[in-house]
N, C-alpha and C positions, 0 to 999 in steps of 0.2 A: 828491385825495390817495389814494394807491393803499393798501394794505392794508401792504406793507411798507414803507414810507412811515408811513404811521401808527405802526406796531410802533416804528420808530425815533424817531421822534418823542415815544413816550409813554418808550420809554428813558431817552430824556435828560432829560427832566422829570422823571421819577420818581429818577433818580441824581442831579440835581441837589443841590450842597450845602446841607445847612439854615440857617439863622442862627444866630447866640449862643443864641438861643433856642430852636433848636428847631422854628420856623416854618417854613414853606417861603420862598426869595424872591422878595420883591415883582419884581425885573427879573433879567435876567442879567445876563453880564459885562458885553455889550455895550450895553446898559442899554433893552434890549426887555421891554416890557411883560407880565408870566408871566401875568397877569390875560386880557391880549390873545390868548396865545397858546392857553390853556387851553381859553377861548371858542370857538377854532378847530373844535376837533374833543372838545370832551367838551360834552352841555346840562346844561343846569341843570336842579335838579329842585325839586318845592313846597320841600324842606328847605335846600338847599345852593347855592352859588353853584358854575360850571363851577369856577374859583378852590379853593374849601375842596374840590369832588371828587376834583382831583388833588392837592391836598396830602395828603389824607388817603394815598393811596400814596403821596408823597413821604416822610412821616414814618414810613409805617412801612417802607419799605426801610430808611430807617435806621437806626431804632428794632432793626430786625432785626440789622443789623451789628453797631452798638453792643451788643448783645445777645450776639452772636458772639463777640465779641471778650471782652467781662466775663466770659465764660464759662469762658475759658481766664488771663484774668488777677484770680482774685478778690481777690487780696491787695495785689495795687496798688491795683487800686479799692476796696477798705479805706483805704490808706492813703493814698491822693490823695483821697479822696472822690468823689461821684457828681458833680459841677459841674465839677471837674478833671479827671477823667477821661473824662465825656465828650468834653472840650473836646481833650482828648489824642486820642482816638480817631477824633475828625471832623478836625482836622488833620491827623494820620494817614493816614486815609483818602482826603483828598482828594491827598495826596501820593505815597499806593501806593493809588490803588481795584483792588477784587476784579478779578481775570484768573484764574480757576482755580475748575472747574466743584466745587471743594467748599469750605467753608468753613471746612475744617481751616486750610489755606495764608494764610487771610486777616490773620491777625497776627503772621507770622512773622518780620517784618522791624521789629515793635514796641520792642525792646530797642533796636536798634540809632538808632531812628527818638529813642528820649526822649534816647540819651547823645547825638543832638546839639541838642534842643530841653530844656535845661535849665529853660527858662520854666515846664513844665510841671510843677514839683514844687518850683520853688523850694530852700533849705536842705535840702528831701530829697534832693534830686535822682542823689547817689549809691547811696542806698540804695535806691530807686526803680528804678534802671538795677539793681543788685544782683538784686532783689526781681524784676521782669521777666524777668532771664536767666535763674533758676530754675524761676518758672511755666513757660515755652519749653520747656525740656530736659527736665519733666514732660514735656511732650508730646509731643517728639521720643522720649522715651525709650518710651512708650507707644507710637506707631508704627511704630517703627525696624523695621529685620528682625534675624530673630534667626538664626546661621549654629550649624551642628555642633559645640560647643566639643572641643577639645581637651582627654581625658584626662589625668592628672596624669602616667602614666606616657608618655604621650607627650611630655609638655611638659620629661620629663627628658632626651629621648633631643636635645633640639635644639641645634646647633652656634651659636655668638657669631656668627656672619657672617649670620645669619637675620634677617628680619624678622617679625614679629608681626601677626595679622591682630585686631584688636579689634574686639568684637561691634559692629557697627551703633548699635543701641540704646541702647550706652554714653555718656555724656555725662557728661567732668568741668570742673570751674568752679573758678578761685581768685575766692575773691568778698570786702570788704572789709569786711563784716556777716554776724552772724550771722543769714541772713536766713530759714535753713531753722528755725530757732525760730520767728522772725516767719508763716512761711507756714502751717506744725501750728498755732499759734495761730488763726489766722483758722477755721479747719476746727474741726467737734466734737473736743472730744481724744482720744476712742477713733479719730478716723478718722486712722490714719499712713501711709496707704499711698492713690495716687490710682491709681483701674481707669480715668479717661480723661481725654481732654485737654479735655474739654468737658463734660459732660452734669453728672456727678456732682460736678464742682468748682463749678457753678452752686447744686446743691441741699443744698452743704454749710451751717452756718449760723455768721453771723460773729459771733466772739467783740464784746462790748460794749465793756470793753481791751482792746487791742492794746499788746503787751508794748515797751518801752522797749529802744530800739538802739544801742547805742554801738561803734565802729567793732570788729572786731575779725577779722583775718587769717583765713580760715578756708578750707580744700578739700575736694570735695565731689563726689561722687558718684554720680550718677543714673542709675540701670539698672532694668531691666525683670525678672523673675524670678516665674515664671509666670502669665505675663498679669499679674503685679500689679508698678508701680512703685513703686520704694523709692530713697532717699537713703543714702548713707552718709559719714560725716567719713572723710577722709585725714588723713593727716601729712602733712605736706610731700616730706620723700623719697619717699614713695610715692607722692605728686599727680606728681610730677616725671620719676618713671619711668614711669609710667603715661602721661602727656602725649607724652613721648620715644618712647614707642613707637607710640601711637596716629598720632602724625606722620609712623612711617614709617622712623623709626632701624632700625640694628639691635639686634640683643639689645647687642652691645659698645658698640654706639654708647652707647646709650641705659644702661646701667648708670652710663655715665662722667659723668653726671649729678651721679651722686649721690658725695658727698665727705667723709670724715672716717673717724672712728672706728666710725660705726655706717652704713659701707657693705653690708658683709656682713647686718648683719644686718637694715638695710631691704630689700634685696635678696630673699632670702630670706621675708619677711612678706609682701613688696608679690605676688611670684607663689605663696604661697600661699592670699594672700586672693582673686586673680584666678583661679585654679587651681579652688577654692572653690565661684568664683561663674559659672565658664561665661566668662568675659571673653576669654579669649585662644579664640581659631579656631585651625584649618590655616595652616600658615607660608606666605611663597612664597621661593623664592630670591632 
């Protein structure tokens, strides 16, 4: 066995998937002996079998990810528990394994991954999917790039047939729970604001309750505002024009949105709160 040979070989044994358990597996797919193969090219030593030597980096590659991943989702795994979720995460995983030399990217596709594996939260499972999309846009939101915003007095001078360039790091969500209550809960309550998408949402500590969810319509707002991310509730008219233009509308387009008696003056709030906050960039034609 040549050396890169080797290297490949201990890859795929050491990514191999875990058990329910947690264990490494006894065979593989193909139902080859992991005992036989182990033998191959790792000895034994007085303490260990070839077998428990490669598990031991079997498990903790995992251990690692799963670790990765709870890092960025504390509040699911509050609310699924430590048994469900890791059971989530290794499904997960073995369905999107890491391709991307950093570990930020490794759970980016998690949201998406539970709303179609409902198994995994049971009767939660909405809020769950809720709760996931939020954690995410933490972390997008922390990442993002942030572009030159546009002056208020610029943003007066711009003609209807324009489009809107929206900051990067903007991220809004119609979500069906009130889940950003759920989330501050999880965290110490002095901490309302996450500085990353990893490290520091690990070392927050989780509340004992965990506050009670009943569905409730809500829009929301996740942005970046120096170096620290924050949340904020929208109205609806203003989730709505905001969303219109993020997509690409124009100013005309996207006002037409919004309809009734308080056009004007959602109009009027929704670009002064964005005016405000840095939201809107340089237009393009």
């Amino acid at each position: 066995m040549t050396l890169l040979e080797l290297q490949r070989r201990m890859e795929q044994d050491v990514r191999r998937p875990l058990t329910a358990e947690l264990t490494m597996q006894p065979r593989t797919a193909e139902g080859e002996s992991i005992e036989e193969i182990a033998a191959a090219y790792i000895r034994p030593n007085s303490e260990l079998t070839s077998f428990e030597r490669l598990e031991i980096y079997n498990r903790q590659y995992w251990f690692r990810v799963i670790g990765a991943v709870s890092e960025d989702y504390p509040a699911l795994q509050a609310l699924l528990g430590d048994e469900r979720f890791d059971a989530l995460v290794l499904a997960y995983l073995q369905q999107r394994p890491s391709t991307s030399w950093t570990l930020r990217d490794l759970s980016a596709d998690l949201p998406q991954f539970l709303e179609r594996h409902p198994e995994f939260a049971g009767e939660e499972h909405l809020l769950a999917v809720d709760i996931a999309r939020l954690e995410w846009a933490y972390v997008e939101a922390f990442d993002g790039a942030e572009i030159e915003p546009l002056a208020a007095e610029e943003l007066f001078q711009l003609g209807p047939e324009l489009t809107l360039v929206m900051q990067p790091h903007l991220r809004l969500l119609a979500v069906d729970y009130p889940v950003d209550e759920f989330v501050l809960a999880v965290k110490k309550p002095e901490e309302k604001a996450v500085n990353s998408g990893a490290a520091q949402l690990r070392q927050t500590s989780v509340t004992s309750t965990l506050p009670e969810m009943a569905p409730e319509q809500r829009y929301l707002a996740v942005h970046r505002y120096d170096d620290v991310v924050y949340y904020r509730t929208l109205e609806e008219g203003e989730f709505r024009l905001l969303d219109a233009l993020q997509e690409g509308k124009t100013i005309a387009e996207a006002v037409e949105v919004i309809a009734g008696d308080e056009q004007v003056a959602t109009i009027q709030q929704t670009f002064a709160l964005a005016s405000e906050l840095g939201w809107f960039c340089h237009p393009t034609s």
